[in-house]
N, CA, C, O and CB atoms as a CASP TS submission, in Angstrom:
PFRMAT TS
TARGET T0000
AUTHOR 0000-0000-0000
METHOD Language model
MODEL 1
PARENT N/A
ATOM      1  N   UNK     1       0.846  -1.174   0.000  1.00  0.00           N
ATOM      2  CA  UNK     1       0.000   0.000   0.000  1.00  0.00           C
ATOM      3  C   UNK     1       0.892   1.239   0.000  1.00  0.00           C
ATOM      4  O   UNK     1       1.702   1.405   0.912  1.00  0.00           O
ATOM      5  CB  UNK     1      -0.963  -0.003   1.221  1.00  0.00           C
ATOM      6  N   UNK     2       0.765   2.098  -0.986  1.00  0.00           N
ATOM      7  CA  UNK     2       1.286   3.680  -0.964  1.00  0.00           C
ATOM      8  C   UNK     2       0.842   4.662  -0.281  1.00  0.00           C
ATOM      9  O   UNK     2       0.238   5.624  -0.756  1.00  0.00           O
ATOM     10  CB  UNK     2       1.206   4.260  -2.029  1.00  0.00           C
ATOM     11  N   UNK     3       1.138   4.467   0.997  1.00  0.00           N
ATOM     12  CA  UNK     3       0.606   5.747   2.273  1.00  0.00           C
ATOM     13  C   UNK     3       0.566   7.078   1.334  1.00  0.00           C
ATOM     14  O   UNK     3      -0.325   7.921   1.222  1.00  0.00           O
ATOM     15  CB  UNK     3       2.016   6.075   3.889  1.00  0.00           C
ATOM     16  N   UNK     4       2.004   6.966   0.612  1.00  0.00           N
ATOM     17  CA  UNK     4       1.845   8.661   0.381  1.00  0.00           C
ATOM     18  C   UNK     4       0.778   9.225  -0.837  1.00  0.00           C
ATOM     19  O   UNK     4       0.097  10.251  -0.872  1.00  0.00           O
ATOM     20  CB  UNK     4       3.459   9.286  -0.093  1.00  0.00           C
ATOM     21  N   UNK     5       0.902   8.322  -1.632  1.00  0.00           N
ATOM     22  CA  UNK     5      -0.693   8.828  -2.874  1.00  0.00           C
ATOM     23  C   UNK     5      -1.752   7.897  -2.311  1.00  0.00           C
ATOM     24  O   UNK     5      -2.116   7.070  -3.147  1.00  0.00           O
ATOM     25  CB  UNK     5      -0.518   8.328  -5.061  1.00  0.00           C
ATOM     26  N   UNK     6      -2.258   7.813  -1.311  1.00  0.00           N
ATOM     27  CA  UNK     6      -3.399   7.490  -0.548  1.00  0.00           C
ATOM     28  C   UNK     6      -3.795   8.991   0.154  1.00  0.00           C
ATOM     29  O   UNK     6      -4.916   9.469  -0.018  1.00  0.00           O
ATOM     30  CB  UNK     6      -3.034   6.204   0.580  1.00  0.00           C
ATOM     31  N   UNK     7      -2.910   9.580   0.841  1.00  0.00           N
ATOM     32  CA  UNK     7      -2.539  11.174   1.475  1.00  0.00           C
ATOM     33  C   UNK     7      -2.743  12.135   0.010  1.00  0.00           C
ATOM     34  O   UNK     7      -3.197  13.277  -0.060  1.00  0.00           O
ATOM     35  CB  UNK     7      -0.501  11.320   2.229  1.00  0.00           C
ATOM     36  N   UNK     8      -2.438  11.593  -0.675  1.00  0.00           N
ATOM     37  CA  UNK     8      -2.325  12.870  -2.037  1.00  0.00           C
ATOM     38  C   UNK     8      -3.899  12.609  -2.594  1.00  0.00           C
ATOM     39  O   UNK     8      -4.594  13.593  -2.844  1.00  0.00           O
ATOM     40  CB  UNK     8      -0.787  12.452  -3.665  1.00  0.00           C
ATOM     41  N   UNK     9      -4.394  11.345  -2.765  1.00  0.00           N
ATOM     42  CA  UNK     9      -6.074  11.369  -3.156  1.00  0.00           C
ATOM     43  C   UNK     9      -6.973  11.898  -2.070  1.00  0.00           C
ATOM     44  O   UNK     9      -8.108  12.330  -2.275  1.00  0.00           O
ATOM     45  CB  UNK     9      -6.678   9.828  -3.460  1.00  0.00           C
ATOM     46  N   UNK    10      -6.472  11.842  -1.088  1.00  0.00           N
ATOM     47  CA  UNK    10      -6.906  12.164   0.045  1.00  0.00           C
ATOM     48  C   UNK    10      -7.329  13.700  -0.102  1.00  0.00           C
ATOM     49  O   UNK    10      -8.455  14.190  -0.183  1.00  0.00           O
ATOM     50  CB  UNK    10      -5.883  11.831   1.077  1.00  0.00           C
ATOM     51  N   UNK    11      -5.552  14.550  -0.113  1.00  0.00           N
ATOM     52  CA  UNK    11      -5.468  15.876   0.166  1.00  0.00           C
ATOM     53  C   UNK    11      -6.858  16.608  -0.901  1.00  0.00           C
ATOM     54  O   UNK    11      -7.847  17.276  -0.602  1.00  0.00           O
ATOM     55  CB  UNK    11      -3.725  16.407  -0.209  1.00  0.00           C
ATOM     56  N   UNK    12      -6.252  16.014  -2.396  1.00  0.00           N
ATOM     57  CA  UNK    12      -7.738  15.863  -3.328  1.00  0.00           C
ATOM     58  C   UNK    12      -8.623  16.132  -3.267  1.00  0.00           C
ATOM     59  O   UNK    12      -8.960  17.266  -3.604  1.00  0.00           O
ATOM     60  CB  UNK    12      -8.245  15.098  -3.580  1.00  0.00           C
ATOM     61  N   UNK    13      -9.396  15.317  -2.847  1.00  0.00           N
ATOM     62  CA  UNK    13     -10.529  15.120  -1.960  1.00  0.00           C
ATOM     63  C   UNK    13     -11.179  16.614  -1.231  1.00  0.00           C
ATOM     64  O   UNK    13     -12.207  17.260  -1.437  1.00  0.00           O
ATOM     65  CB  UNK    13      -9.967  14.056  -0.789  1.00  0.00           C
ATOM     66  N   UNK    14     -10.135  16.757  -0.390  1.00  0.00           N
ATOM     67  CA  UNK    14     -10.569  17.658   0.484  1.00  0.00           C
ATOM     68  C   UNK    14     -10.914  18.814  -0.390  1.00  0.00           C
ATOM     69  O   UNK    14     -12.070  19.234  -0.422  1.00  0.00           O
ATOM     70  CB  UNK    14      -9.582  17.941   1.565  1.00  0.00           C
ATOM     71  N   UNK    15     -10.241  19.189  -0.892  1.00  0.00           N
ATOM     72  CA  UNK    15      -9.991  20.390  -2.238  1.00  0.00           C
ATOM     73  C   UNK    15     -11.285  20.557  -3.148  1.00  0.00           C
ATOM     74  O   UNK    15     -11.724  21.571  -3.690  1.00  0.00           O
ATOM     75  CB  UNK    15      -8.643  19.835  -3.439  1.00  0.00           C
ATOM     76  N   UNK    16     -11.811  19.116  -3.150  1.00  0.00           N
ATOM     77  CA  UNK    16     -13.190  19.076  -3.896  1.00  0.00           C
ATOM     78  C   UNK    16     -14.006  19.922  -3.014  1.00  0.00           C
ATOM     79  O   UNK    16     -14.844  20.627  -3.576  1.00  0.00           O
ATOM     80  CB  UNK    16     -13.881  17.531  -4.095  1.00  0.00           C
ATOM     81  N   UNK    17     -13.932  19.969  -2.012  1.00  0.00           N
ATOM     82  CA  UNK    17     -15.359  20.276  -1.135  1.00  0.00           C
ATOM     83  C   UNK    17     -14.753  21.396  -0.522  1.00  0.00           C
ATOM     84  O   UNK    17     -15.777  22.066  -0.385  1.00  0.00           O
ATOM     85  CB  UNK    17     -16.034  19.026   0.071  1.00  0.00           C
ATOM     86  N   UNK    18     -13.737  22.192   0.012  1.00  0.00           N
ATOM     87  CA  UNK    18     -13.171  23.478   0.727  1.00  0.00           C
ATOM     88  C   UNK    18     -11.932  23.722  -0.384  1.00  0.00           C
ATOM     89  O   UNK    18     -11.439  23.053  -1.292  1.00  0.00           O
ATOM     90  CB  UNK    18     -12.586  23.195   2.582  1.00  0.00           C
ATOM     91  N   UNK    19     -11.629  25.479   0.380  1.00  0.00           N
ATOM     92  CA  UNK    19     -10.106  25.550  -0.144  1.00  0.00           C
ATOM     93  C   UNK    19      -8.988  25.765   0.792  1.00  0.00           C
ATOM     94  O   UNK    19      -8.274  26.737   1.040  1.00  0.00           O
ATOM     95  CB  UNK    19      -9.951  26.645  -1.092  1.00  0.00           C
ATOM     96  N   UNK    20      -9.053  24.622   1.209  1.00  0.00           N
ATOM     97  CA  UNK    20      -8.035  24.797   2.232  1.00  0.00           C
ATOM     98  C   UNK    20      -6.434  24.744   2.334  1.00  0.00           C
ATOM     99  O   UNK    20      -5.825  23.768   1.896  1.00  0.00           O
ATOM    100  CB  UNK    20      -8.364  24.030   2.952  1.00  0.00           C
ATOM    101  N   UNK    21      -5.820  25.758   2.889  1.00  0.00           N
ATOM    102  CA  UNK    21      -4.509  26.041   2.642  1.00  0.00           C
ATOM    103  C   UNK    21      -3.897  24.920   2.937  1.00  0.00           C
ATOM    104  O   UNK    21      -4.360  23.929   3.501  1.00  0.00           O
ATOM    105  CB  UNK    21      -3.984  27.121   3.300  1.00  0.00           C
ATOM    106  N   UNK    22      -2.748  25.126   2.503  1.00  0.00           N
ATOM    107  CA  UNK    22      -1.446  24.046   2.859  1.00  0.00           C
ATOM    108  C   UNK    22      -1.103  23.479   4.099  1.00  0.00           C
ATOM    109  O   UNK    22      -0.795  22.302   4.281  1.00  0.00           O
ATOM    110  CB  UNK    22      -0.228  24.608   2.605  1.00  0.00           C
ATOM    111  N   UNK    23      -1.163  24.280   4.860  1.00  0.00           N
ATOM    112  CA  UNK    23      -1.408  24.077   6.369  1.00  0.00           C
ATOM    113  C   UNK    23      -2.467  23.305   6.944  1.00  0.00           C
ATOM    114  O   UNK    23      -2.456  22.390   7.767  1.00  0.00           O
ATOM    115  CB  UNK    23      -1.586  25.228   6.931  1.00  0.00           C
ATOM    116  N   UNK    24      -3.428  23.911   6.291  1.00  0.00           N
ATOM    117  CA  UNK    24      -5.144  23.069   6.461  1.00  0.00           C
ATOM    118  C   UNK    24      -4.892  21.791   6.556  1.00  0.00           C
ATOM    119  O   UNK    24      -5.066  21.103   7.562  1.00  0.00           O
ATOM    120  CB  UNK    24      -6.335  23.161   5.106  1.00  0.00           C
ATOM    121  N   UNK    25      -4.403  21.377   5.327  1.00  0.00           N
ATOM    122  CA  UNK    25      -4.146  20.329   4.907  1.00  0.00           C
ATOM    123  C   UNK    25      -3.353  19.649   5.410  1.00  0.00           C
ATOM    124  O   UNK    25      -3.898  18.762   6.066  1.00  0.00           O
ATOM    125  CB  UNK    25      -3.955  20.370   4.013  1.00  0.00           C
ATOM    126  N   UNK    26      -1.932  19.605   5.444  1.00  0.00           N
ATOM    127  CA  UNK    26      -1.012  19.187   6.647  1.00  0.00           C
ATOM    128  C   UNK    26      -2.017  18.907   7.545  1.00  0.00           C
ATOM    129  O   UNK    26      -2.552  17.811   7.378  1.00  0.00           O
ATOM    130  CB  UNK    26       0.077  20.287   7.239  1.00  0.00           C
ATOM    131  N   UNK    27      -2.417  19.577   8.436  1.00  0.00           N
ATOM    132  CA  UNK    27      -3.157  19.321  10.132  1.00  0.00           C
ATOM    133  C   UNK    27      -3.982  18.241   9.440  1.00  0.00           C
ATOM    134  O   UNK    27      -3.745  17.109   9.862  1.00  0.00           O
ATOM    135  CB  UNK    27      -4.302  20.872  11.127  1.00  0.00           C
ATOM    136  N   UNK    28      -4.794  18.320   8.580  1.00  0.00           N
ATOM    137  CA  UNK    28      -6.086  17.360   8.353  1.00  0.00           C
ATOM    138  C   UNK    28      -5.175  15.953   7.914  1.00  0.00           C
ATOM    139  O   UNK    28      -5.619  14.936   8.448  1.00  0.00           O
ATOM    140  CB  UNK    28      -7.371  18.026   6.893  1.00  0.00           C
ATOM    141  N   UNK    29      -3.531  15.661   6.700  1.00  0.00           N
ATOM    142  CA  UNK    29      -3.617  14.694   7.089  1.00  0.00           C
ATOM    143  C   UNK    29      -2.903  14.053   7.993  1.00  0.00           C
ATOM    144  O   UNK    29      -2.795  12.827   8.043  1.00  0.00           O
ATOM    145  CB  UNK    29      -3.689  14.285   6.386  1.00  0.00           C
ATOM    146  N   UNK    30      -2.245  15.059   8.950  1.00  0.00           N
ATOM    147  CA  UNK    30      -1.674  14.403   9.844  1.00  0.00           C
ATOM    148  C   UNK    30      -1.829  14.349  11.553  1.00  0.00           C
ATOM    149  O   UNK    30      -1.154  13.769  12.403  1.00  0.00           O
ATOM    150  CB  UNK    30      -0.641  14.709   9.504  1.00  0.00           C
ATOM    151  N   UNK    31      -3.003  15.204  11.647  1.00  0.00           N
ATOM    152  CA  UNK    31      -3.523  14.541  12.826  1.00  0.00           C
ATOM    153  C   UNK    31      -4.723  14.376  12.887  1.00  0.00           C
ATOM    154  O   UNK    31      -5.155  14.310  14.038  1.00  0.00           O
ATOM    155  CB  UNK    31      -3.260  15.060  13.875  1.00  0.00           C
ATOM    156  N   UNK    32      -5.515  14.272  12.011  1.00  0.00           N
ATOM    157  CA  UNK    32      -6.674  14.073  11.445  1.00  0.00           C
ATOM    158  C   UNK    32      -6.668  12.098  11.155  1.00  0.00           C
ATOM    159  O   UNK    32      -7.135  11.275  11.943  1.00  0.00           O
ATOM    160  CB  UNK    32      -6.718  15.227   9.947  1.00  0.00           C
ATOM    161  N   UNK    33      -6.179  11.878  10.177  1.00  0.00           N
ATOM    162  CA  UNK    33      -5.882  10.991   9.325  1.00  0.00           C
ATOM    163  C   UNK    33      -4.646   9.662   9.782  1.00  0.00           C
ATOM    164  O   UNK    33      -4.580   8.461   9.518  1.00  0.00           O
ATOM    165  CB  UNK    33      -5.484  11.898   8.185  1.00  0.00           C
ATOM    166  N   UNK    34      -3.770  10.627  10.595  1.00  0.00           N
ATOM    167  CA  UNK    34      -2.226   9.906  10.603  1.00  0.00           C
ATOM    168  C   UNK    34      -1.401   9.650   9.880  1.00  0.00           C
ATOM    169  O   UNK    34      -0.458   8.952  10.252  1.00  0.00           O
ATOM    170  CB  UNK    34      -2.100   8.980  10.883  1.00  0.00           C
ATOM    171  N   UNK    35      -1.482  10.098   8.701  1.00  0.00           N
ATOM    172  CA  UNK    35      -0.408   9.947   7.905  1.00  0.00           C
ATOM    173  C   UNK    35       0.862  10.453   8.426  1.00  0.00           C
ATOM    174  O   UNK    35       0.582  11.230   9.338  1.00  0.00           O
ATOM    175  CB  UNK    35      -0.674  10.503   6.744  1.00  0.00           C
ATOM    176  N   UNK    36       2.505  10.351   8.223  1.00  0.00           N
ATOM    177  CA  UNK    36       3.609  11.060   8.479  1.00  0.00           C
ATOM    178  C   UNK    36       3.507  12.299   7.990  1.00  0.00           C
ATOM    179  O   UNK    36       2.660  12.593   7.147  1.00  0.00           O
ATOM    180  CB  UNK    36       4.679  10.493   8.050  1.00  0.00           C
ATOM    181  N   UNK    37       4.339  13.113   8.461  1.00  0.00           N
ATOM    182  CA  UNK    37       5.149  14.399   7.567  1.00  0.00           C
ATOM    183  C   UNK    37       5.483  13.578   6.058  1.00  0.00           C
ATOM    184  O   UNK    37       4.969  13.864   4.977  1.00  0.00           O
ATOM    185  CB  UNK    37       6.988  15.035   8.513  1.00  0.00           C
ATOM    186  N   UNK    38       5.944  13.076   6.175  1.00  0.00           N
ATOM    187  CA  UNK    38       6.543  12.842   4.355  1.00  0.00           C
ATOM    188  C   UNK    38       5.928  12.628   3.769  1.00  0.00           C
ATOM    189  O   UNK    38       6.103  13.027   2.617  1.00  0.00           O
ATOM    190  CB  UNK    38       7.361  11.967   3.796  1.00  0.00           C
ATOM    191  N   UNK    39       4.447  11.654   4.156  1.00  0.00           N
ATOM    192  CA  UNK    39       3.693  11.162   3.486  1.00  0.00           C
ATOM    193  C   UNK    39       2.185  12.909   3.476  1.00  0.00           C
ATOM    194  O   UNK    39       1.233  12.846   2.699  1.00  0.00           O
ATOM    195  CB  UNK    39       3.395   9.354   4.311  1.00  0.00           C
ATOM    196  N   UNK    40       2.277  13.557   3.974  1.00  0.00           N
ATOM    197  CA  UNK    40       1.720  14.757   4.040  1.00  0.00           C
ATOM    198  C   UNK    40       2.343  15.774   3.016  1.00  0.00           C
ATOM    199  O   UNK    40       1.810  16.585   2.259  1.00  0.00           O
ATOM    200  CB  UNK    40       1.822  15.197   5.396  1.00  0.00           C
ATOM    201  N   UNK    41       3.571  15.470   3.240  1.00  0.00           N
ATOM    202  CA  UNK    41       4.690  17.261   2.437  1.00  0.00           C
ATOM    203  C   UNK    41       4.126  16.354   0.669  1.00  0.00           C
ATOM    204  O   UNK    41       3.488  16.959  -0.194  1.00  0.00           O
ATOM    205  CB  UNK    41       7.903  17.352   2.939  1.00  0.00           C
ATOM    206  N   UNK    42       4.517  15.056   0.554  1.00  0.00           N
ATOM    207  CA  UNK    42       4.513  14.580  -0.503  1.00  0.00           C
ATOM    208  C   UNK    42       2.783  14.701  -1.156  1.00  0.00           C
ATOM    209  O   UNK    42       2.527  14.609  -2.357  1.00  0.00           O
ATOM    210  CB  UNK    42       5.191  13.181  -0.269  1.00  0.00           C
ATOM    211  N   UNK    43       2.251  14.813  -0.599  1.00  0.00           N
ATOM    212  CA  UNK    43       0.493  14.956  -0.982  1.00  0.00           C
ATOM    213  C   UNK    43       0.393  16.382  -1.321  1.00  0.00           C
ATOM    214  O   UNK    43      -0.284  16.726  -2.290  1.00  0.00           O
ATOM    215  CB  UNK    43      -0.741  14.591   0.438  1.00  0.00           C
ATOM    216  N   UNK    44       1.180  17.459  -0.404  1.00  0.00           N
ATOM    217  CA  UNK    44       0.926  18.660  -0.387  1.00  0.00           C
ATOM    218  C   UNK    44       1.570  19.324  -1.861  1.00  0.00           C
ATOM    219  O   UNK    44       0.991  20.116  -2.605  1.00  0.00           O
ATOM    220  CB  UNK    44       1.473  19.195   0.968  1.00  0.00           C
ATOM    221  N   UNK    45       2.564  18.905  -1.984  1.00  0.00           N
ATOM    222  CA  UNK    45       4.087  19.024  -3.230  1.00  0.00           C
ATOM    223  C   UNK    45       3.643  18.134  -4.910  1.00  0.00           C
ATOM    224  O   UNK    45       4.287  18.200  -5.958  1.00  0.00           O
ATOM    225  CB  UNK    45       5.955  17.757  -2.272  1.00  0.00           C
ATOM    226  N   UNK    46       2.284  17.317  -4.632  1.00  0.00           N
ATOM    227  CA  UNK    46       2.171  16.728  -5.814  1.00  0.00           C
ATOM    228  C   UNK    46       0.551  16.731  -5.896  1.00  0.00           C
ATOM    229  O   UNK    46      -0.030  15.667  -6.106  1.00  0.00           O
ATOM    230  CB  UNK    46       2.952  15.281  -5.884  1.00  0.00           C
ATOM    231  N   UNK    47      -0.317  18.180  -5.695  1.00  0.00           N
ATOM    232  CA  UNK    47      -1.332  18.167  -5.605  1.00  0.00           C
ATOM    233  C   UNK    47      -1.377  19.082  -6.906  1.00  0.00           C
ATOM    234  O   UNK    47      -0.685  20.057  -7.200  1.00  0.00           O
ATOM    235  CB  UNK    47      -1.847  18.437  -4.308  1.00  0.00           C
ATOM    236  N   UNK    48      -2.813  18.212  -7.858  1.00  0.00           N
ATOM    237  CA  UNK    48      -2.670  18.594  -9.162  1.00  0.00           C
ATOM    238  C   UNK    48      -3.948  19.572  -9.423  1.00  0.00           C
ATOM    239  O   UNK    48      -5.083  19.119  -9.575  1.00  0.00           O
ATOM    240  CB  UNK    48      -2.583  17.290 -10.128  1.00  0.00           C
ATOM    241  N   UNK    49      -3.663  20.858  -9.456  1.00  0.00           N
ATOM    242  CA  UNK    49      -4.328  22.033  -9.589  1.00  0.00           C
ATOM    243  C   UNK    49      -5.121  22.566 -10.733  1.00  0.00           C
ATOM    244  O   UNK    49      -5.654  23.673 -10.652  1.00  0.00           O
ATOM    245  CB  UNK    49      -3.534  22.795  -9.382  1.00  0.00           C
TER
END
């Protein structure tokens, strides 16, 4: 399983329904969710706009 594009469909996701900053996001998937930092920076760094 790929934690980190699980976190990146994820971050996605969220984007569909709010616009939430980078930060937003971070907090939502990592203490929200549990994902790591890496697996968060990497969702945040490859989110397709």
């Amino acid at each position: 399983m790929d934690y980190a594009e699980n976190a990146l469909a994820l971050a996605e996701e969220y984007l569909i329904v709010a616009d939430y900053s980078e930060k937003e996001l971070y907090e939502l998937l990592t203490e929200e969710h549990g994902f790591t930092e890496e697996e968060a920076d990497y969702a945040i760094e490859n989110i397709e706009e």
